[in-house]
C-alpha positions as CSV (number, residue, x, y, z in Angstrom):
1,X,84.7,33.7,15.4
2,X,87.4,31.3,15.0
3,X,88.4,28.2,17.5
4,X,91.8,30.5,18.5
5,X,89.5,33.5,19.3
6,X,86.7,31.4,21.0
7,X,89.2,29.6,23.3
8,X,91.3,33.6,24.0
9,X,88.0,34.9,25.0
10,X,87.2,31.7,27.7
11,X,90.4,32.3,28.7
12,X,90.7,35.6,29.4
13,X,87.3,34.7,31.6
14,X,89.2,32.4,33.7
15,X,91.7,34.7,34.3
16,X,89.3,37.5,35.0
17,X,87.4,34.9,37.4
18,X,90.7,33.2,38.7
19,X,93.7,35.6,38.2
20,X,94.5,35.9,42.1
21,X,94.8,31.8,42.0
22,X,96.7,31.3,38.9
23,X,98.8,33.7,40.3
24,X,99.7,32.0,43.4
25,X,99.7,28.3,41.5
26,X,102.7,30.0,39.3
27,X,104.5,31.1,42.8
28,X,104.3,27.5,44.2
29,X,105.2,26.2,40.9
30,X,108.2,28.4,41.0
31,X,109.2,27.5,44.7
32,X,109.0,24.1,43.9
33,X,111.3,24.1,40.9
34,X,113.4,26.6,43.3
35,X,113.5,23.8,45.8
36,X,114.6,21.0,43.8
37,X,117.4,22.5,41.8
38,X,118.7,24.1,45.4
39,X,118.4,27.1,44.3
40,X,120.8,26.9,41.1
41,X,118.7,28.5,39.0
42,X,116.3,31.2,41.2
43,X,116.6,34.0,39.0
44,X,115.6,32.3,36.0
45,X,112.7,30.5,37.7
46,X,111.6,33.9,39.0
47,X,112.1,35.6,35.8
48,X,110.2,33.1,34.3
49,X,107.5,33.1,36.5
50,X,107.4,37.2,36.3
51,X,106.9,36.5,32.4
52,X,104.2,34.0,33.0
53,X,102.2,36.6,35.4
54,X,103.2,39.0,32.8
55,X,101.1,37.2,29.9
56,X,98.1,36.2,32.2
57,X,98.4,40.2,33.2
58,X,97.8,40.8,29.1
59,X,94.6,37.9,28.9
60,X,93.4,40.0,31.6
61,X,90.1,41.9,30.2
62,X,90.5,44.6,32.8
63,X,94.2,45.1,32.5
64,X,95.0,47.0,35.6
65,X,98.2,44.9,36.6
66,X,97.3,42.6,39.2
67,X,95.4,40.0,37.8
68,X,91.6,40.4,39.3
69,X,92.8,41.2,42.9
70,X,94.8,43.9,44.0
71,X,98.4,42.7,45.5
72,X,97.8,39.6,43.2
73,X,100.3,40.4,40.8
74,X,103.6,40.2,42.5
């Protein structure tokens, strides 16, 4: 098994184990950087954290859309 697929599978644990908090650190990120541009850029901060959930969604073993938690994904 190489180095890329050792560190995948360790992180598709953490998201498995933490998904519902990764989640909700990418929504604070997200209001932060909303706050400090005032809200000049929203819809590409959301869009971009929608992507971000989107690829933890995929590292996600389970892969039922929310992340490890149900309402955790969006």
């Amino acid at each position: 098994m190489s180095f890329f697929d050792k560190a995948k599978h360790k992180l598709s644990d953490a998201v498995d184990q933490h998904g519902e908090k990764i989640s909700q650190g990418i929504d604070k990120a997200a209001t932060v950087a909303d706050q400090k541009t005032g809200g000049k850029h929203a819809d590409k901060i959301r869009s971009g954290a929608d992507k971000a959930k989107d690829a933890l969604d995929k590292l996600d073993k389970k892969d039922d859309g929310d992340l490890g938690t149900p309402g955790a994904h969006r």
